[in-house]
Biopython code that builds the backbone (N, CA, C, O; Angstrom):
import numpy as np
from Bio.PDB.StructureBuilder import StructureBuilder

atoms = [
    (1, "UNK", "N", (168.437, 68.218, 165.171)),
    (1, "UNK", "CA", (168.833, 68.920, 163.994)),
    (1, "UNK", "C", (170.286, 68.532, 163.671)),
    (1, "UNK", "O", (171.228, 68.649, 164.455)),
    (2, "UNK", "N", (170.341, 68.096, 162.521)),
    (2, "UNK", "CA", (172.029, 67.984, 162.191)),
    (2, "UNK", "C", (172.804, 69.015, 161.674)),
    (2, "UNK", "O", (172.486, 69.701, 160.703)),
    (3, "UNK", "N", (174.214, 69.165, 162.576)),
    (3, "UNK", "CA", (174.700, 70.373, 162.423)),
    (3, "UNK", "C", (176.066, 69.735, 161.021)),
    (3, "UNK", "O", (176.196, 70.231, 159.902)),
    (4, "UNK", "N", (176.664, 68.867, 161.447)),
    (4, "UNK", "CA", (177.757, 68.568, 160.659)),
    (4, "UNK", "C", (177.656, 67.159, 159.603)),
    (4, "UNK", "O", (176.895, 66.342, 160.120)),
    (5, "UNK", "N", (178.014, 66.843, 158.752)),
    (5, "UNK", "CA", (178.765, 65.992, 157.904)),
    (5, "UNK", "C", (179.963, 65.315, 157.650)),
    (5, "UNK", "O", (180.344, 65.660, 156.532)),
    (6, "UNK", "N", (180.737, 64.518, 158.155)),
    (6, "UNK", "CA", (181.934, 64.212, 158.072)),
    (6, "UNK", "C", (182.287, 63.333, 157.263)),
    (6, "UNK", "O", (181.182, 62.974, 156.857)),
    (7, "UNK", "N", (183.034, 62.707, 156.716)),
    (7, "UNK", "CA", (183.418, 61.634, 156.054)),
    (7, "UNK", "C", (184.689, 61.139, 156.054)),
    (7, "UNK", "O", (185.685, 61.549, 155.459)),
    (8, "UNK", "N", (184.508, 59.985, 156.969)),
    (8, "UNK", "CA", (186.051, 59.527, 157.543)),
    (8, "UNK", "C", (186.006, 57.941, 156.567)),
    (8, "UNK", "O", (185.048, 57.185, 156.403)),
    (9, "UNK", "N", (187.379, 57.832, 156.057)),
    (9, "UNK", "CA", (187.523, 56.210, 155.488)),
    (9, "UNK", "C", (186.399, 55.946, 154.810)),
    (9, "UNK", "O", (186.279, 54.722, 154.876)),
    (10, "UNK", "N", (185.549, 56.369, 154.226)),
    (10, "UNK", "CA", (184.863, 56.618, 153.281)),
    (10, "UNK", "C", (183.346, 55.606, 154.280)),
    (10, "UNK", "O", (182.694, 54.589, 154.045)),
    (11, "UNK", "N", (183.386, 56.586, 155.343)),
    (11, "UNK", "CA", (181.740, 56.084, 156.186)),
    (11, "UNK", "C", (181.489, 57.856, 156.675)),
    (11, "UNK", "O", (182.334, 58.714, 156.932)),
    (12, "UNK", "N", (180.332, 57.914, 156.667)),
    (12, "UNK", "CA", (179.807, 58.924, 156.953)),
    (12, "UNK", "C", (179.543, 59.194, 158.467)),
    (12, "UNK", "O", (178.763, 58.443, 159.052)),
    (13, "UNK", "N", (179.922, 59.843, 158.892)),
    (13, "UNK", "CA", (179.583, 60.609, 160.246)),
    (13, "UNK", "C", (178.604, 61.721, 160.291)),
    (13, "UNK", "O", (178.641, 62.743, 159.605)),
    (14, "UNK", "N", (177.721, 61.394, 161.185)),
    (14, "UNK", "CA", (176.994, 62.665, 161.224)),
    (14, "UNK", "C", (176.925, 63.457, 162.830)),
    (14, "UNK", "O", (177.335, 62.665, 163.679)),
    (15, "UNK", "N", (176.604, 64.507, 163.299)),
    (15, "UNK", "CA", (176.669, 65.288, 164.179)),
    (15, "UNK", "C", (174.812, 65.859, 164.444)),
    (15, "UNK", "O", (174.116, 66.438, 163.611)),
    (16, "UNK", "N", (174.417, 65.449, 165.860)),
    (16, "UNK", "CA", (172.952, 65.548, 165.906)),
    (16, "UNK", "C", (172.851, 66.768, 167.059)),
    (16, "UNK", "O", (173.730, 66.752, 167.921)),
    (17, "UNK", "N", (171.900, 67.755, 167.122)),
    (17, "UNK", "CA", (171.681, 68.270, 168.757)),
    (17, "UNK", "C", (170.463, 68.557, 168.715)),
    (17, "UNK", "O", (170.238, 69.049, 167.609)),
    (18, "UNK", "N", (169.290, 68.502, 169.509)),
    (18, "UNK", "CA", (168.163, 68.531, 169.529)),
    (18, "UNK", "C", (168.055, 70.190, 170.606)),
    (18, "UNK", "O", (168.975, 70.914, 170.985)),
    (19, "UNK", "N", (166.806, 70.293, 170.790)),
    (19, "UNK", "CA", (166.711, 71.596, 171.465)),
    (19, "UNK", "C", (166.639, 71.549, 172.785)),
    (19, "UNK", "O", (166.736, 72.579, 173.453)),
    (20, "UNK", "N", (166.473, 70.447, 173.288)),
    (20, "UNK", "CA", (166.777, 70.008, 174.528)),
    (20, "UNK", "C", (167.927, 69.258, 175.456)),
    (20, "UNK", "O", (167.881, 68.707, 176.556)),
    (21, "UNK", "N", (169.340, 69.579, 174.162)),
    (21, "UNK", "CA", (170.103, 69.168, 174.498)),
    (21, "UNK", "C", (171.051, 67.940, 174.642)),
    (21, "UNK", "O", (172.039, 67.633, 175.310)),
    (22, "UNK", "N", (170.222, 67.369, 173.638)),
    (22, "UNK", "CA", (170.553, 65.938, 173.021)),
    (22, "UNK", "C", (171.660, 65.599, 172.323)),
    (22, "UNK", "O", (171.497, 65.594, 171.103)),
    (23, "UNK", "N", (172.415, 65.400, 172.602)),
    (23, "UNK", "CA", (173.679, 65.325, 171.248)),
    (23, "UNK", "C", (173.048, 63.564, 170.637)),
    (23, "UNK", "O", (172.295, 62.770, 171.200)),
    (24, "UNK", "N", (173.726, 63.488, 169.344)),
    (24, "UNK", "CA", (173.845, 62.137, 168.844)),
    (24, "UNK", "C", (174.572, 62.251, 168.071)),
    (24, "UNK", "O", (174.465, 63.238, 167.343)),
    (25, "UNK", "N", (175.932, 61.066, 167.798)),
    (25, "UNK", "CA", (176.515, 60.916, 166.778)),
    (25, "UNK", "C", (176.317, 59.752, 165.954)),
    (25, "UNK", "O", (176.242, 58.647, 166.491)),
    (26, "UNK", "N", (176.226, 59.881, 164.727)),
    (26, "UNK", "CA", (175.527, 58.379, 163.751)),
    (26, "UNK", "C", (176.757, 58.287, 162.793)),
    (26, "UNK", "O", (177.422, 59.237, 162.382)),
    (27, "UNK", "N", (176.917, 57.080, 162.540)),
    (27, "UNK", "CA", (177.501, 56.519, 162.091)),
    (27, "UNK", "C", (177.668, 55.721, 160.866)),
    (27, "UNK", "O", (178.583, 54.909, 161.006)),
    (28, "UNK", "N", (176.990, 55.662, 159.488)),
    (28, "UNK", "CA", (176.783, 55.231, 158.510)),
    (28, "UNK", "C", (175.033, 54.978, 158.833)),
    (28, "UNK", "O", (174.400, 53.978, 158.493)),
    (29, "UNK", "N", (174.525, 56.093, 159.524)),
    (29, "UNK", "CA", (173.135, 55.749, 159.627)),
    (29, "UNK", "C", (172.642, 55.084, 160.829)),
    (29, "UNK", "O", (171.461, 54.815, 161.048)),
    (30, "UNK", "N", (173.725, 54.818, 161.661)),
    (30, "UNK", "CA", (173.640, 54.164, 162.994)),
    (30, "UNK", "C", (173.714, 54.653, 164.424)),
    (30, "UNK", "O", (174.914, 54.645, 164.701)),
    (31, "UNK", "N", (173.220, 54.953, 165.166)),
    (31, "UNK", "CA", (173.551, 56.016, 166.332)),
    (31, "UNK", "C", (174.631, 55.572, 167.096)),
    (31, "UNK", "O", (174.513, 54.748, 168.004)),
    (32, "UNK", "N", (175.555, 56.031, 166.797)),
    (32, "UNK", "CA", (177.140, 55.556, 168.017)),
    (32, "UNK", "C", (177.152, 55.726, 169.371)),
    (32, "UNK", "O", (177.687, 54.965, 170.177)),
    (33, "UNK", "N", (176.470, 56.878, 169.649)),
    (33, "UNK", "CA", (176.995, 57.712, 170.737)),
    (33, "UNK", "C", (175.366, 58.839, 170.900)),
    (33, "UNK", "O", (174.565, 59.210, 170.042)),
    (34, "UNK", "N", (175.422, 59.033, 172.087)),
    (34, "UNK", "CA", (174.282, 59.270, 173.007)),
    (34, "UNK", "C", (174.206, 60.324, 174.008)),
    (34, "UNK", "O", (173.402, 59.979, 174.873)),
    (35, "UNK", "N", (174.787, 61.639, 174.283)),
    (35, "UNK", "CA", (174.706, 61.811, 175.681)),
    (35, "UNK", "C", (173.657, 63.162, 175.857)),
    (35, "UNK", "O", (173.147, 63.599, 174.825)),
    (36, "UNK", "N", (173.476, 63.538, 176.604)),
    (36, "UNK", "CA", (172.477, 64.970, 177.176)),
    (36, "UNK", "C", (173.582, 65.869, 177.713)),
    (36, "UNK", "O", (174.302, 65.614, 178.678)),
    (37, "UNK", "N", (173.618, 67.142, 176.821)),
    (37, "UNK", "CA", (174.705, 68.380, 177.473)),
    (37, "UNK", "C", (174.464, 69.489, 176.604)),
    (37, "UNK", "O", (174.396, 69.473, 175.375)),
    (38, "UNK", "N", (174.341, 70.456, 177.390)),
    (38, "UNK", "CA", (173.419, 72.175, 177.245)),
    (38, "UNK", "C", (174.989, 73.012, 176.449)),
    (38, "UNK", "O", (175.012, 74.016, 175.737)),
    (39, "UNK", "N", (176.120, 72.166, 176.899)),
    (39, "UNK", "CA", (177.262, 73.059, 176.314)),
    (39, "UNK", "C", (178.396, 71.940, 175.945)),
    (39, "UNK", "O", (179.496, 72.329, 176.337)),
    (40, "UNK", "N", (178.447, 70.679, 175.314)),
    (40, "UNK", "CA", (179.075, 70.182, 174.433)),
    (40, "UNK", "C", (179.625, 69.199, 175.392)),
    (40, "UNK", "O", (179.884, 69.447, 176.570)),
    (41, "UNK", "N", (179.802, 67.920, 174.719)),
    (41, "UNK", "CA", (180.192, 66.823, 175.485)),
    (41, "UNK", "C", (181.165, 66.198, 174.638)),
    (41, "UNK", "O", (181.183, 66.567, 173.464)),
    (42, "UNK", "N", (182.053, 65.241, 175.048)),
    (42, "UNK", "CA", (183.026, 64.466, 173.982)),
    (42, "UNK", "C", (182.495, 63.094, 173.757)),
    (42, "UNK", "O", (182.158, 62.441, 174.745)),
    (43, "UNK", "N", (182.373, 62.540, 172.456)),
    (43, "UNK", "CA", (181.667, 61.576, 172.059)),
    (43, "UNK", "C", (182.776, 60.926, 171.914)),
    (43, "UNK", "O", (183.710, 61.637, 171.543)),
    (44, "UNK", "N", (183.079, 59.520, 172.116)),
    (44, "UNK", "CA", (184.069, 58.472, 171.837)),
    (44, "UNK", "C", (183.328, 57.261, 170.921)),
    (44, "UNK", "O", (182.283, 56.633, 171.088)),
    (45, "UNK", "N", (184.439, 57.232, 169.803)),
    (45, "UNK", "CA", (183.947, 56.009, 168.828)),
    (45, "UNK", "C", (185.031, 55.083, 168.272)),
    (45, "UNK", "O", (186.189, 55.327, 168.612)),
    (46, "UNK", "N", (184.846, 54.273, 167.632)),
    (46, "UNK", "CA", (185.517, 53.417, 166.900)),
    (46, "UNK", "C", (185.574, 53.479, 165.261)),
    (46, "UNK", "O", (184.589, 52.878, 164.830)),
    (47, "UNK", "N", (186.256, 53.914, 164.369)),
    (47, "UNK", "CA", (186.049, 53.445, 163.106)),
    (47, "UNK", "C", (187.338, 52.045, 162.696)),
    (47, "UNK", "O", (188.437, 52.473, 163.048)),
    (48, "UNK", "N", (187.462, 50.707, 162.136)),
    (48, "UNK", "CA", (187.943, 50.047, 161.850)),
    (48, "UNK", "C", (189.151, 49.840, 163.341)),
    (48, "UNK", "O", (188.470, 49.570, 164.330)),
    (49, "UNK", "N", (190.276, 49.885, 163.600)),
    (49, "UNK", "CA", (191.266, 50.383, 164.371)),
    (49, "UNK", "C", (191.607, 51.134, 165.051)),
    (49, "UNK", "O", (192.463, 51.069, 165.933)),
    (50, "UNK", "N", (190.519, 52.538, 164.489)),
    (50, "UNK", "CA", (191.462, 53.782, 165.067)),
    (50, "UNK", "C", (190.199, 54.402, 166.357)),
    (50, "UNK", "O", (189.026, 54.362, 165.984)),
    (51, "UNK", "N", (190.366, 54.722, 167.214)),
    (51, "UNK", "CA", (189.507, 55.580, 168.134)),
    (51, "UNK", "C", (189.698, 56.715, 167.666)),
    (51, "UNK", "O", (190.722, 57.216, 167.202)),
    (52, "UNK", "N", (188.315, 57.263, 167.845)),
    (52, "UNK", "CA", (187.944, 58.829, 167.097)),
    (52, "UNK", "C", (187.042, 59.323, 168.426)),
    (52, "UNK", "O", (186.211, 58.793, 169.164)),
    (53, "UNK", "N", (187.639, 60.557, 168.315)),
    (53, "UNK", "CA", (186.599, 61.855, 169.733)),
    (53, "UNK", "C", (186.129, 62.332, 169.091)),
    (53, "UNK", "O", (186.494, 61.980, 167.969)),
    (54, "UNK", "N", (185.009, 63.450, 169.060)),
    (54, "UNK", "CA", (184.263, 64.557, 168.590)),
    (54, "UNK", "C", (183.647, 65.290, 169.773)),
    (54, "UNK", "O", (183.014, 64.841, 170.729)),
    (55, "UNK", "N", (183.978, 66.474, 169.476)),
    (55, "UNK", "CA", (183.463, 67.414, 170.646)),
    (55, "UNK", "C", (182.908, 68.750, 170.180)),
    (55, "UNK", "O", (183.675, 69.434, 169.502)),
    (56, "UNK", "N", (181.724, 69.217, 170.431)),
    (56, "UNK", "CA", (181.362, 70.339, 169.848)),
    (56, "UNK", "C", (182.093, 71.047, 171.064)),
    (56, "UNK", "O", (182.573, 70.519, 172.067)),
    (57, "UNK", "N", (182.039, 72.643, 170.634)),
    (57, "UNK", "CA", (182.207, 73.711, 171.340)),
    (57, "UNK", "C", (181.837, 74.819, 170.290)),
    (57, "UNK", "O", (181.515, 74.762, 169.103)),
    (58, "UNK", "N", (182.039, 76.048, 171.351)),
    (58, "UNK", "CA", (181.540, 77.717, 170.846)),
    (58, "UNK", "C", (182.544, 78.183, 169.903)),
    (58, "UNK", "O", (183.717, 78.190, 170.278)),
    (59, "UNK", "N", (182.305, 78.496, 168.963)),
    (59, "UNK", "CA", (182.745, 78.970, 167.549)),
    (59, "UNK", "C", (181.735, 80.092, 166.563)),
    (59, "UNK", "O", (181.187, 79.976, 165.466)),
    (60, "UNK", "N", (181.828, 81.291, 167.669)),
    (60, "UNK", "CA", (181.441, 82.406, 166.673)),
    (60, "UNK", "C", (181.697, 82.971, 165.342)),
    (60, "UNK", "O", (181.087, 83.850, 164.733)),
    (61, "UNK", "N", (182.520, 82.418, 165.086)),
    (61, "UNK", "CA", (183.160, 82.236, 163.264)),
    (61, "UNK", "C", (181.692, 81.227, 162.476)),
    (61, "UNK", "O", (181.278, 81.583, 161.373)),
    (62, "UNK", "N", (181.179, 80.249, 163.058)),
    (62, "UNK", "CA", (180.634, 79.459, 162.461)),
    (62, "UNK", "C", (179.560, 79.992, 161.837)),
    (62, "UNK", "O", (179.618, 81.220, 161.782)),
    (63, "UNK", "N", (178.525, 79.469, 161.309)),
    (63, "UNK", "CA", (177.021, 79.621, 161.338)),
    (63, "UNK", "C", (175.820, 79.320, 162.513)),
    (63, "UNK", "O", (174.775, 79.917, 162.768)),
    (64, "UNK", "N", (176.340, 78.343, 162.994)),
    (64, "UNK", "CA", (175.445, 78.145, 164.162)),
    (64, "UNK", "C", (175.994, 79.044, 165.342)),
    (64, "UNK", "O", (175.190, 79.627, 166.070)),
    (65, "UNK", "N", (177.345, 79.159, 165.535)),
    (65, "UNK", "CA", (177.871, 79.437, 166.770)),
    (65, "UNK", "C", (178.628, 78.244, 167.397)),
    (65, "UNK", "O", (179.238, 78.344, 168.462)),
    (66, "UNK", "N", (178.540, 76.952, 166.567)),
    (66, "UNK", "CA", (179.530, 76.192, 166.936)),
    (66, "UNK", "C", (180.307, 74.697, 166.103)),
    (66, "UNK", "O", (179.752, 73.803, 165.464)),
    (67, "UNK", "N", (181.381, 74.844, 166.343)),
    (67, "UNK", "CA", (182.388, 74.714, 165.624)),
    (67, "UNK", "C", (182.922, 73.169, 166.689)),
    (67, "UNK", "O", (182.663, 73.127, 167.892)),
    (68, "UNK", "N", (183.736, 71.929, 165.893)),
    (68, "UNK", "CA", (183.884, 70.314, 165.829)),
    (68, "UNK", "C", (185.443, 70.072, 166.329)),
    (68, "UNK", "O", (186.272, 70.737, 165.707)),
    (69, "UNK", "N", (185.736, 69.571, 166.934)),
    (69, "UNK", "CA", (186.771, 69.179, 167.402)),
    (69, "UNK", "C", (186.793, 67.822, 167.449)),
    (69, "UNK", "O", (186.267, 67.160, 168.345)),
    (70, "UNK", "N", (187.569, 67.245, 166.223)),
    (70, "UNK", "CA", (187.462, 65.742, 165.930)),
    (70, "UNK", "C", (189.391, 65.659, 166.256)),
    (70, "UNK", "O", (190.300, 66.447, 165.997)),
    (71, "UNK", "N", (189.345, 64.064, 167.046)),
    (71, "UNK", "CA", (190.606, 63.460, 167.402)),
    (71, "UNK", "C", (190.419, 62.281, 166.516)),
    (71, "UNK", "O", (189.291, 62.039, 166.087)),
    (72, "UNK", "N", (191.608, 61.396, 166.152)),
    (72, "UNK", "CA", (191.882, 60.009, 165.868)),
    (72, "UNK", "C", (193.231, 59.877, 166.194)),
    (72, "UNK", "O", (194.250, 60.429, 165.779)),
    (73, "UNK", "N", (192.835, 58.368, 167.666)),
    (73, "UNK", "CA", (193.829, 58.282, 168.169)),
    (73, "UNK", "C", (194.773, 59.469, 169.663)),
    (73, "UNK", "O", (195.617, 59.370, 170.553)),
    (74, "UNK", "N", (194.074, 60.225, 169.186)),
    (74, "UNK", "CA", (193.912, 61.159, 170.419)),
    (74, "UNK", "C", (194.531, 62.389, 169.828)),
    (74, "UNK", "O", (194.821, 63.270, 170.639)),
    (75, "UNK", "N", (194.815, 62.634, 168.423)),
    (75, "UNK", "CA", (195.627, 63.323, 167.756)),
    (75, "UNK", "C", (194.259, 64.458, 166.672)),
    (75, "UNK", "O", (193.264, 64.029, 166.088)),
    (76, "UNK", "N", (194.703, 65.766, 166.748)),
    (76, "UNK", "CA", (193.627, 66.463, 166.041)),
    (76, "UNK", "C", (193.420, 65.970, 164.554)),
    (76, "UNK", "O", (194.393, 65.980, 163.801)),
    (77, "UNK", "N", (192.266, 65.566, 164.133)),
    (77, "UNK", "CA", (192.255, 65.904, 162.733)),
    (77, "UNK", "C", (191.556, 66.836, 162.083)),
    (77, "UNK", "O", (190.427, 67.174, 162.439)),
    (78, "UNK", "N", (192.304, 67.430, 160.862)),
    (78, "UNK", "CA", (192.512, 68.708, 160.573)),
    (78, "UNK", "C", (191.686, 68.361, 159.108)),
    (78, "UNK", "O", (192.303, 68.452, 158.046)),
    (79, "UNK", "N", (189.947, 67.872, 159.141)),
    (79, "UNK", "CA", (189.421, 67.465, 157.959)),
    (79, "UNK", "C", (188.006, 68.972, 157.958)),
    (79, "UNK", "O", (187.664, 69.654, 158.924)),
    (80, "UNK", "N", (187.685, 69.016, 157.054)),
    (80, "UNK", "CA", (186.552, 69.776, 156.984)),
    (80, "UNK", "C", (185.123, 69.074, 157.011)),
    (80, "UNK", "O", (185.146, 68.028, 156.362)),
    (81, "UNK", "N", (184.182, 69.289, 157.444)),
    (81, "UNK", "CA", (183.054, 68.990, 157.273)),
    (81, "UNK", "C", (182.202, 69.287, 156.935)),
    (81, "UNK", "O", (182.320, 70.487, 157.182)),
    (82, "UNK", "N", (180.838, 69.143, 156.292)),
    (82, "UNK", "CA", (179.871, 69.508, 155.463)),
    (82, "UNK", "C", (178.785, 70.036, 156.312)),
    (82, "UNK", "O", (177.965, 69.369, 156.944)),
    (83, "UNK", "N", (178.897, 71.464, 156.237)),
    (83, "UNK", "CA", (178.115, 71.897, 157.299)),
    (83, "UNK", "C", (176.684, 72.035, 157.187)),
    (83, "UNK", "O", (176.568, 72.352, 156.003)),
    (84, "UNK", "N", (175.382, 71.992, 157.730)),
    (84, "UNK", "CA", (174.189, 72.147, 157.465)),
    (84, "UNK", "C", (173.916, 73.231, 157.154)),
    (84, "UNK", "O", (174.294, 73.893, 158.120)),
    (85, "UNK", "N", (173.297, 74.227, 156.087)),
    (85, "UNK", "CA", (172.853, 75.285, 156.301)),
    (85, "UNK", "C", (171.707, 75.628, 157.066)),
    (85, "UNK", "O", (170.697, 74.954, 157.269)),
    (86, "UNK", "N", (172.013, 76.819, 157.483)),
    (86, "UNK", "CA", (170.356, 76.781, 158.773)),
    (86, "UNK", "C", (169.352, 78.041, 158.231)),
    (86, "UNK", "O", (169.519, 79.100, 157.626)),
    (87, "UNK", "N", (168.446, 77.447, 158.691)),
    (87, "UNK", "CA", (167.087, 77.711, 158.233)),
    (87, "UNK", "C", (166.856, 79.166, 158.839)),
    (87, "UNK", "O", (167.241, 79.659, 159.898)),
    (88, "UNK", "N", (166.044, 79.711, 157.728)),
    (88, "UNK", "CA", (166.284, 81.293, 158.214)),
    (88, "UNK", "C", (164.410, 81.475, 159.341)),
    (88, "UNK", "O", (163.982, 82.273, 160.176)),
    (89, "UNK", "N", (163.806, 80.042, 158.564)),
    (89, "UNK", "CA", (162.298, 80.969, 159.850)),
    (89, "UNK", "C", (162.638, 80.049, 161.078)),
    (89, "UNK", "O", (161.960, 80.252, 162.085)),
    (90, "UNK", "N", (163.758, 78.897, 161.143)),
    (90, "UNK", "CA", (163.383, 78.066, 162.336)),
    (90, "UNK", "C", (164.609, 79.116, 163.021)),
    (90, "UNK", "O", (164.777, 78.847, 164.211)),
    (91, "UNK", "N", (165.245, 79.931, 162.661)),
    (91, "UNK", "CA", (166.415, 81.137, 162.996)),
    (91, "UNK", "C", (164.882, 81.990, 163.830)),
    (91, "UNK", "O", (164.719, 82.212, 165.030)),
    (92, "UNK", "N", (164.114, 82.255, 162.864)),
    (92, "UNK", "CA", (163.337, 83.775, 163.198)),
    (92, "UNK", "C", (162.677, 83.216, 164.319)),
    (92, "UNK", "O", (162.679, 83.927, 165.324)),
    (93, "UNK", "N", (162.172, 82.230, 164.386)),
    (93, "UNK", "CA", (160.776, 81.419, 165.300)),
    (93, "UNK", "C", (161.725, 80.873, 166.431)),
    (93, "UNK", "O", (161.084, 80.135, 167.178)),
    (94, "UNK", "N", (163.098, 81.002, 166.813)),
    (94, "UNK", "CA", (163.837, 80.973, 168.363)),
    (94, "UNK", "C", (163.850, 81.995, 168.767)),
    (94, "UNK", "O", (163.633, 82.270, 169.947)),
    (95, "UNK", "N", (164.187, 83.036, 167.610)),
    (95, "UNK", "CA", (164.186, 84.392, 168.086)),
    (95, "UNK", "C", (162.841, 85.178, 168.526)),
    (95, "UNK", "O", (162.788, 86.095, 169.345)),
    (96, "UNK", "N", (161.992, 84.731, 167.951)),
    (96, "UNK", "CA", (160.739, 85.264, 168.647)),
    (96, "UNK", "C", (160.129, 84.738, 169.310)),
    (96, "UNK", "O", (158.990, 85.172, 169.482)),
    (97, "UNK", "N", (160.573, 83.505, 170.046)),
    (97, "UNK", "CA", (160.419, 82.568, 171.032)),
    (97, "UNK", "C", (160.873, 83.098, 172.179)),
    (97, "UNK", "O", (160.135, 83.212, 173.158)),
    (98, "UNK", "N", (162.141, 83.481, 172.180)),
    (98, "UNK", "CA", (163.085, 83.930, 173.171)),
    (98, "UNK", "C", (162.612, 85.281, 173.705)),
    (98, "UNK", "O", (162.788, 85.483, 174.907)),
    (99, "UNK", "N", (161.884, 86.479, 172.773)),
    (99, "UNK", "CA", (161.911, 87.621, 172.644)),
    (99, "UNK", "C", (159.916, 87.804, 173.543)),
    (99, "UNK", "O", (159.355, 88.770, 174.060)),
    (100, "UNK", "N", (159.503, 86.452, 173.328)),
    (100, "UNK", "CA", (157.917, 86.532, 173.595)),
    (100, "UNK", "C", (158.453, 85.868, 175.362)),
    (100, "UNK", "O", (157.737, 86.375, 176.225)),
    (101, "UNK", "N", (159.281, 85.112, 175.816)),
    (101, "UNK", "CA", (159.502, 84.427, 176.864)),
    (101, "UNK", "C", (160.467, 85.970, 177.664)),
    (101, "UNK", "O", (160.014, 86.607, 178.615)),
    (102, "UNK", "N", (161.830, 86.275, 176.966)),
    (102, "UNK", "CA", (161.795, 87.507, 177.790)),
    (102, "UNK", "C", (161.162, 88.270, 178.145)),
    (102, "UNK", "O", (161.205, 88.572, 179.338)),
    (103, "UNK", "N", (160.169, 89.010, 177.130)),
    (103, "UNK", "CA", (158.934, 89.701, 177.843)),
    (103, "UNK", "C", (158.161, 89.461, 178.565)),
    (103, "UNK", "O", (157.629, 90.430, 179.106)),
    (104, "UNK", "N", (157.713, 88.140, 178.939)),
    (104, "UNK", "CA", (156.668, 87.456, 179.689)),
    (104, "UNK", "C", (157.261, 87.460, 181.058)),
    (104, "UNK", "O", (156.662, 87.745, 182.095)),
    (105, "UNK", "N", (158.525, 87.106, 180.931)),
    (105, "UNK", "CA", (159.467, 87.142, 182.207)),
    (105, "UNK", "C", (159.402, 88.635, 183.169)),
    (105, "UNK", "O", (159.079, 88.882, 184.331)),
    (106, "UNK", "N", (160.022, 89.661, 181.704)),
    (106, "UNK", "CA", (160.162, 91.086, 182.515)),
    (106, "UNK", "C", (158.953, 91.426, 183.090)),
    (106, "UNK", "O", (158.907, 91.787, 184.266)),
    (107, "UNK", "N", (157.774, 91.338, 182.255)),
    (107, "UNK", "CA", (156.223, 91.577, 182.507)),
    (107, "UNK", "C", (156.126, 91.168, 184.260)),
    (107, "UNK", "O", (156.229, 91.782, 185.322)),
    (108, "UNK", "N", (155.945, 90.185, 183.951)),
    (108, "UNK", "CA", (155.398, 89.172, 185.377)),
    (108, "UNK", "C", (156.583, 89.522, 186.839)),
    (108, "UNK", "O", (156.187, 89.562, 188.003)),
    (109, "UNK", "N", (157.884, 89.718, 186.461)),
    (109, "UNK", "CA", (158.227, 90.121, 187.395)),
    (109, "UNK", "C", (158.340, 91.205, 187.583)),
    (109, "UNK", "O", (158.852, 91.390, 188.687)),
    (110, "UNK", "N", (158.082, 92.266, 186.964)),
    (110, "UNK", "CA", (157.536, 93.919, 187.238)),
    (110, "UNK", "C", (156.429, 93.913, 188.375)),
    (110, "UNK", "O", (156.481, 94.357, 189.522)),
    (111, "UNK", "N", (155.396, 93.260, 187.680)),
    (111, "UNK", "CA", (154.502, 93.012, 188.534)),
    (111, "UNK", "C", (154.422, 92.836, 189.516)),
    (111, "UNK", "O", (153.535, 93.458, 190.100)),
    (112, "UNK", "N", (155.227, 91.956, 190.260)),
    (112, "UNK", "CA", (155.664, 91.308, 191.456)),
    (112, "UNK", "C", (156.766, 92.773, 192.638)),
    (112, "UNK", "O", (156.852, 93.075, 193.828)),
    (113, "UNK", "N", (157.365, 93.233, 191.302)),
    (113, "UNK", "CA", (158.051, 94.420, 192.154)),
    (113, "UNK", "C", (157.164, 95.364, 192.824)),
    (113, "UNK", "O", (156.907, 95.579, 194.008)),
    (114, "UNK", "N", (156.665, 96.000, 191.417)),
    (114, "UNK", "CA", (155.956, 97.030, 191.883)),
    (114, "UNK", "C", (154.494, 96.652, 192.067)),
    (114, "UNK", "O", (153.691, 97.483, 192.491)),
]
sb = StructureBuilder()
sb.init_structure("model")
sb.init_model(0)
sb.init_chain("A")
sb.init_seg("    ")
for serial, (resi, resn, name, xyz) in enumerate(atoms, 1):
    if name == "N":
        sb.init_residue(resn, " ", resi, " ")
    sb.init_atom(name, np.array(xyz, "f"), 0.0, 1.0, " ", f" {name:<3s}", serial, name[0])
structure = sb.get_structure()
């Protein structure tokens, strides 16, 4: 699912995380960067000269819950990005994912107690 939009030097950046924890960062349509992390990893890239970081982290201000920490050069940049809006049934259908798996959990280990 893509969370962000960026637009650096007039190439597009994009920001990927799958539900299993996938990050990807693309690059004018190109996948840059690759890694697997449950709570945010730092992506290292190249545009023309300059080295650029991106790092998600937790940002309860956001919409998702998380919020971009972009470097160039190792220095913050202070750009905005085009955020995805998120979907209100793929919102409802985690939540009642989560809510059918907690119960199944409490259920089954009740059981086991008593």
């Amino acid at each position: 699912m893509k969370y962000i939009t960026y637009t650096i030097e007039d190439q597009t950046l994009e920001f990927y995380n799958s539900i299993l924890g996938r990050e990807s960062v693309v690059l004018n349509g190109k996948k840059i960067s690759e890694k697997r992390s449950f709570f945010g990893t730092e992506h290292y890239f190249t545009i023309g000269e300059d080295n650029y970081s991106i790092r998600p982290s937790l940002d309860f201000s956001s919409i998702w819950g998380i919020g971009f920490k972009l470097h160039r050069n190792g220095l913050p940049l202070n750009i905005s990005g085009q955020r995805v809006k998120k979907n209100k049934w793929m919102v409802l259908a985690f939540v009642l994912a989560g809510l059918a798996i907690g119960f199944s959990v409490g259920y089954y280990t009740a059981l086991l107690i008593f």
